[in-house]
C-alpha positions in Angstrom: -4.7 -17.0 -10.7 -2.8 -17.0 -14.0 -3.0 -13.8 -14.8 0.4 -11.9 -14.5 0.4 -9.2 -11.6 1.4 -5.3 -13.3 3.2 -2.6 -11.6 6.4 -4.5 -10.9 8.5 -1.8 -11.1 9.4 -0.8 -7.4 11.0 3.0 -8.6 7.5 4.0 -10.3 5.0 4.3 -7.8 1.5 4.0 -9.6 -0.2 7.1 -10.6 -3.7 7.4 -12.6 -2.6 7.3 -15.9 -0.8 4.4 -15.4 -3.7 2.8 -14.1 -5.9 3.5 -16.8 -3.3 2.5 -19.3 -3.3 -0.8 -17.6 -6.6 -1.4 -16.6 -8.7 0.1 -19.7 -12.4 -0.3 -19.5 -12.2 -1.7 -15.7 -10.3 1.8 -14.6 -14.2 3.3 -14.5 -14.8 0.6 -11.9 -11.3 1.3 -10.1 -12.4 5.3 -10.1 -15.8 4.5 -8.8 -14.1 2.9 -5.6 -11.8 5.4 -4.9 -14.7 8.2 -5.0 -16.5 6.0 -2.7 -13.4 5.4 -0.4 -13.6 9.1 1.7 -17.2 7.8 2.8 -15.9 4.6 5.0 -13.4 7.3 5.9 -10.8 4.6 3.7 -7.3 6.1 2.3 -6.0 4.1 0.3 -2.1 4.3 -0.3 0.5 2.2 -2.7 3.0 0.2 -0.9 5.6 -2.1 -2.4 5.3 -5.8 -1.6 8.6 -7.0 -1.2 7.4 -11.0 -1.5 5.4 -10.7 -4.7 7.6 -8.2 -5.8 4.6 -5.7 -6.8 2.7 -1.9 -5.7 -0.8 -3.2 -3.4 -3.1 -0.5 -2.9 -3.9 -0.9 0.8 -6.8 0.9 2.4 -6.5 1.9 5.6 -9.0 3.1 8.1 -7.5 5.8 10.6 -9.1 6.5 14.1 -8.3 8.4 17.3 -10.1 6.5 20.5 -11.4 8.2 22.9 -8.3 8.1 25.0 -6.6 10.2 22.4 -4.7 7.1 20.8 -4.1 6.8 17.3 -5.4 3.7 15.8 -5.0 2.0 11.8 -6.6 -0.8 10.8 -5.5 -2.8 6.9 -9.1 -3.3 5.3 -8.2 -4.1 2.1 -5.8 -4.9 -0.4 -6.1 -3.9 -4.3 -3.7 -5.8 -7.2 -3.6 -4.6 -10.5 -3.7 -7.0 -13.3 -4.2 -6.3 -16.8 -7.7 -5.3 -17.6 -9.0 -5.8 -14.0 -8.1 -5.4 -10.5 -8.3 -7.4 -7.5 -9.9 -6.3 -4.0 -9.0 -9.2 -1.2 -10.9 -7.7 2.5 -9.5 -10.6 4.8 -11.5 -11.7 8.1 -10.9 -13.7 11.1 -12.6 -17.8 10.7 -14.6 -16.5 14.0 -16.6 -13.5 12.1 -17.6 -15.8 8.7 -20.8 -16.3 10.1 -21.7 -12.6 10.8 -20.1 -11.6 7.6 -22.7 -14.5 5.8 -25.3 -12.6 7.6 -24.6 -9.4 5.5 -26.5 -7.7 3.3 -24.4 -8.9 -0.4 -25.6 -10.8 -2.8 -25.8 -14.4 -3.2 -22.7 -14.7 -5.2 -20.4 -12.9 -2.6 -21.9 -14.8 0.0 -20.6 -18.3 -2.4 -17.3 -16.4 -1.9 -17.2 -16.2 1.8 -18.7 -19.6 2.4 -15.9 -21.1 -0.6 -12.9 -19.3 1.0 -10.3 -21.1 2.3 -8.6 -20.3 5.9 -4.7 -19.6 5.9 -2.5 -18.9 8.6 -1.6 -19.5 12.1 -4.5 -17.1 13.2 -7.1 -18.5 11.1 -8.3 -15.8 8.7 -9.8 -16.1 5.2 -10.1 -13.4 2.3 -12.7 -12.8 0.3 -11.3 -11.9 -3.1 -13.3 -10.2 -5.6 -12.0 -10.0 -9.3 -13.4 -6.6 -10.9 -13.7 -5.5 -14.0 -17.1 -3.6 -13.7 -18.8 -1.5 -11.0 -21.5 -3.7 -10.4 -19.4 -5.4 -7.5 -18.5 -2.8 -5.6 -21.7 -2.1 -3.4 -21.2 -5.5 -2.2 -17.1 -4.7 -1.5 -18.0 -1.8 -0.1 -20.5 -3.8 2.6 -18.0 -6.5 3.8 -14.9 -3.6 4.4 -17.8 -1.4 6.9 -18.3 -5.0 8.1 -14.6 -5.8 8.7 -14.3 -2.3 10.0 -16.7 -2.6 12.7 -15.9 -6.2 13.7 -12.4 -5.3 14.2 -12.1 -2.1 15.5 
């Protein structure tokens, strides 16, 4: 991507005003995931990459099994760019074919199949670029999927 990264600043965390500031038309599209996030039982909280130099949203799924351990799971990250915002859900290679099998559209599923693996444990994300809220029914599909394949 070419497109400069925002919130670089590591002493202001991000806050909604900000957000909107940055991300103009596209914030309606940011607010409509975050209202959807208590649903999948997702909080999503800032945290400052030290590598890229930059706030990530990162949406965590919290869980207590039923030996009374505390769990978290990492289902997403969120970048903020100007005028849109990235969501990148990563999966292991071994779940692409289930996550093919889900119920998103034909252009997500180009995503998945066009992703490329990284890493020593083979994983792969699927990066969605969003500047409207039509995207985010099919976001919101592959994080339950990457929560219940890797529980």
């Amino acid at each position: 991507m070419h497109e400069k990264l925002q919130l670089r600043d590591q002493i202001i965390i991000p806050t909604n005003a900000q957000l909107n500031q940055i991300l103009g038309e596209s914030y309606r599209a940011y607010e409509a995931f975050q209202n959807a996030l208590p649903s999948l039982e997702i909080e999503q909280e800032w945290q400052w990459y030290t590598p890229s130099k930059v706030w990530a949203g990162r949406g965590q799924h919290r869980w207590t099994t039923p030996r009374g351990t505390n769990k978290e799971k990492t289902l997403y990250w969120l970048y903020v760019f100007e005028g849109w915002f990235s969501v990148a859900v990563w999966f292991k290679e071994k779940n692409r074919g289930e996550i093919l099998q889900a119920d998103v559209s034909g252009g997500t599923k180009q995503l998945i199949s066009d992703s490329e693996t990284y890493g020593k444990l083979p994983t792969f994300p699927v990066e969605f670029k969003v500047t409207s809220t039509e995207m985010l029914t099919d976001i919101c599909t592959l994080i339950e999927c990457k929560k219940r394949l890797e529980k």
